[in-house]
C-alpha positions as CSV (number, residue, x, y, z in Angstrom):
1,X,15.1,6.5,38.7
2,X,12.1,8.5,37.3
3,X,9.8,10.5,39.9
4,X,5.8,9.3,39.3
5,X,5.3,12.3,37.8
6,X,8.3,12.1,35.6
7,X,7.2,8.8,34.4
8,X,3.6,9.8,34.2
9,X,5.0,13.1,31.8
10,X,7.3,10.9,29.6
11,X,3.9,8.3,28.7
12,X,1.8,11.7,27.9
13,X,4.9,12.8,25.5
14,X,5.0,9.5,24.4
15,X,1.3,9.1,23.6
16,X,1.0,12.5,21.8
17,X,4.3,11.5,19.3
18,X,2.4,8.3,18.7
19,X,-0.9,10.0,18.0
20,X,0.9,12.8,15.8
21,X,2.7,10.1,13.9
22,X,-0.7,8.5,13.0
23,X,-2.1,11.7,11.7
24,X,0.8,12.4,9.7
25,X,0.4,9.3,7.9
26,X,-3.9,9.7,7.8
27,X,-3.6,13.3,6.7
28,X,-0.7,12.2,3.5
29,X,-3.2,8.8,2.4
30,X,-6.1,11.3,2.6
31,X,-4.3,13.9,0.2
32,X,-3.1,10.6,-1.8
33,X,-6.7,9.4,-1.8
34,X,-7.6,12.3,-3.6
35,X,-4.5,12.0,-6.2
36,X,-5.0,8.6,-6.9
37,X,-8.9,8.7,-7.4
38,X,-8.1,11.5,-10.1
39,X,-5.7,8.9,-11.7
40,X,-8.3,5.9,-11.6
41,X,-10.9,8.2,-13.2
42,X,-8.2,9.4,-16.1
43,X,-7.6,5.5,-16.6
44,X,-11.4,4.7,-16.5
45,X,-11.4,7.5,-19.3
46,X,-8.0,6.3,-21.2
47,X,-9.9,2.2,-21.8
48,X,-13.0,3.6,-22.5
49,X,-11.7,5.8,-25.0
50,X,-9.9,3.0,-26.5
51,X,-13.1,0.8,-26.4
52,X,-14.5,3.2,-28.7
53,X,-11.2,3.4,-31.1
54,X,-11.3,-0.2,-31.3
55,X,-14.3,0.1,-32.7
56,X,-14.0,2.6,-34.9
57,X,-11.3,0.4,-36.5
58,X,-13.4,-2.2,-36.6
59,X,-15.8,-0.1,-38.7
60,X,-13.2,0.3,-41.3
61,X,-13.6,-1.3,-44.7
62,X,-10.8,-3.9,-45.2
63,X,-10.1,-2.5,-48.5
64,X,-6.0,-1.8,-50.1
65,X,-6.2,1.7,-48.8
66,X,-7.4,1.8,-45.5
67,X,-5.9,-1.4,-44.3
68,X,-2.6,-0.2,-43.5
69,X,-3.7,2.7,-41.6
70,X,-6.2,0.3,-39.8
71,X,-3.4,-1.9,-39.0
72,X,-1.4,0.8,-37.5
73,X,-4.0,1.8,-35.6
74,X,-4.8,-1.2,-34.3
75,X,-0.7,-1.4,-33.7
76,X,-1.4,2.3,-31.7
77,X,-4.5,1.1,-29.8
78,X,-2.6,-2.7,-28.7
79,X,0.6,-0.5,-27.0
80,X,-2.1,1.7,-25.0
81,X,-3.6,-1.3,-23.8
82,X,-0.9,-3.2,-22.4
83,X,0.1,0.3,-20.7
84,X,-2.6,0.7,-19.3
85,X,-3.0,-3.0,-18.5
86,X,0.7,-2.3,-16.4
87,X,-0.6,1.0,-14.9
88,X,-3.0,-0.7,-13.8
89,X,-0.4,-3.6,-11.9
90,X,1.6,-0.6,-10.9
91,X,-1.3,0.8,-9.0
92,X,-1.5,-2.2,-6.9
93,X,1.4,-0.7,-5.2
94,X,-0.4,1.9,-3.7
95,X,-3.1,0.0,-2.7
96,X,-0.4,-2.4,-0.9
97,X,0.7,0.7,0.6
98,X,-2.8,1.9,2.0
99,X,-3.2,-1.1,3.6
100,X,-0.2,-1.4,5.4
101,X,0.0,2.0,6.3
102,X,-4.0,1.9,7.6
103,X,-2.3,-1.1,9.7
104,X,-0.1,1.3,11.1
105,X,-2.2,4.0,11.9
106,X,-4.1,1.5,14.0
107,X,-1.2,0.3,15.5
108,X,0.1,4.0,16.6
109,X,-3.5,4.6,17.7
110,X,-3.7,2.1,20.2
111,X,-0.2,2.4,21.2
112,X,-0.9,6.0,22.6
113,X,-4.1,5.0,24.2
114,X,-1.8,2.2,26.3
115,X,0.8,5.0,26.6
116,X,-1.4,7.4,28.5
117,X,-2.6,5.1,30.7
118,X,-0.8,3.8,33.5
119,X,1.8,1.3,31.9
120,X,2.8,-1.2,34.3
121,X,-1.6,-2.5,34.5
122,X,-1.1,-2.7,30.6
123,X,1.4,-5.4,29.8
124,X,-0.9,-7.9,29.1
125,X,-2.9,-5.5,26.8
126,X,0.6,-4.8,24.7
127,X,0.6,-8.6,23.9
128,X,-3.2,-8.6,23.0
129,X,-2.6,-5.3,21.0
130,X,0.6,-7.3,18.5
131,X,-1.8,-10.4,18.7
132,X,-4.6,-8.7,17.0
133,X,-2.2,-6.4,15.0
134,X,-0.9,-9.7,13.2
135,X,-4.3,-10.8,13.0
136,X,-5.4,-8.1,11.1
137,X,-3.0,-8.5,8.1
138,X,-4.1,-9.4,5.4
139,X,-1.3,-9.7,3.2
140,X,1.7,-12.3,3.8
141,X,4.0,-9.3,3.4
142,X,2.9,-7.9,6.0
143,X,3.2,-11.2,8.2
144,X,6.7,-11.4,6.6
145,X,7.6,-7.7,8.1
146,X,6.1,-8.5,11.1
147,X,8.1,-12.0,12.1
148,X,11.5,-10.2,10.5
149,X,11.3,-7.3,13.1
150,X,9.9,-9.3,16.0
151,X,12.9,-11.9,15.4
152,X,16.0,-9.3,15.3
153,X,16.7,-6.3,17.8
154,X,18.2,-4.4,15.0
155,X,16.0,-2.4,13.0
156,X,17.9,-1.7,9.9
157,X,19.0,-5.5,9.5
158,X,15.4,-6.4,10.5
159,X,14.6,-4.1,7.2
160,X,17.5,-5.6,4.8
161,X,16.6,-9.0,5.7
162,X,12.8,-8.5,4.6
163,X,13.9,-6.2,1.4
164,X,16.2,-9.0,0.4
165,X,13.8,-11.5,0.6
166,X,11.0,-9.6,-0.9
167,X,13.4,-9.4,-4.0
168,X,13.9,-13.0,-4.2
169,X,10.1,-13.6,-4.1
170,X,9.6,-10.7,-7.1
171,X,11.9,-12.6,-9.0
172,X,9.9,-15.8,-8.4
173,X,6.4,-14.3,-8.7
174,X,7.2,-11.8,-11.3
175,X,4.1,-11.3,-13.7
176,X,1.9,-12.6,-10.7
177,X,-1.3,-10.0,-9.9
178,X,-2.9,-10.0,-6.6
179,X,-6.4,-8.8,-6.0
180,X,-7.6,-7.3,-3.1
């Protein structure tokens, strides 16, 4: 059995690994932030340029010789768009990924404020603090994570379970786009 003082040691140790765990993962999303605004404003760029090559095609005479340099053109300027068009899906990725990691730096945040305090008086708080954490999801993935690690004691098959059925609803929903 722990001393007071043992016990009281452990929740400050806990508390600060919590807190260091949160900035790890605010420090990365800030140094993301910063990569992936570059990477919107390169795109912003890459459809306006190709706004303006559209219509510069469009300017083209329609006569024998310039038609099927036009055309190709045209061919050229299409395949940019629909890359972009799945950049742009691909991005969304990310901006699941912010979420749920904001989630969890909100999570570990208020984790080691409980931890630092006397435990035992908090109990109650704990079951507030997943309450609200559940709340505040906004995506049904995030639900579905939630529920899957909340019904298993083991972590890893927790994981599998939700990865496996993740797949099975990509396959369903496969050209589907969400907005946020």
């Amino acid at each position: 059995m722990m001393d007071n003082k043992t016990y009281q040691d452990f929740q400050t140790n806990i508390a600060e690994l919590t807190r260091l765990a949160a900035a790890q993962i605010q420090v990365c999303m800030s140094e993301a932030d910063v990569e992936v605004n570059q990477l919107t404003d390169a795109f912003t760029d890459i459809v306006n340029q190709d706004r303006r090559l559209r219509e510069l095609i469009e300017s083209l005479p329609e006569n024998d010789e310039v038609l099927p340099l036009k055309q190709s053109i045209s061919m050229q300027s299409n395949a940019l768009g629909s890359n972009v068009r799945n950049s742009i899906i691909a991005f969304q990725f990310f901006d699941r990924m912010c979420q749920r990691l904001e989630h969890s730096i909100e999570c570990l945040k208020e984790l080691s404020n409980i931890e630092e305090t006397n435990f035992e008086s908090h109990i109650g708080e704990i079951d507030r603090l997943k309450d609200a954490i559940y709340k505040s999801y906004t995506m049904e993935e995030e639900r579905s994570l939630y529920d899957e690690l909340l019904s298993k004691h083991d972590f890893d098959q927790a994981i599998n379970d939700y990865l496996q059925k993740r797949a099975v609803a990509a396959e369903d929903d496969d050209d589907d786009i969400e907005f946020f």
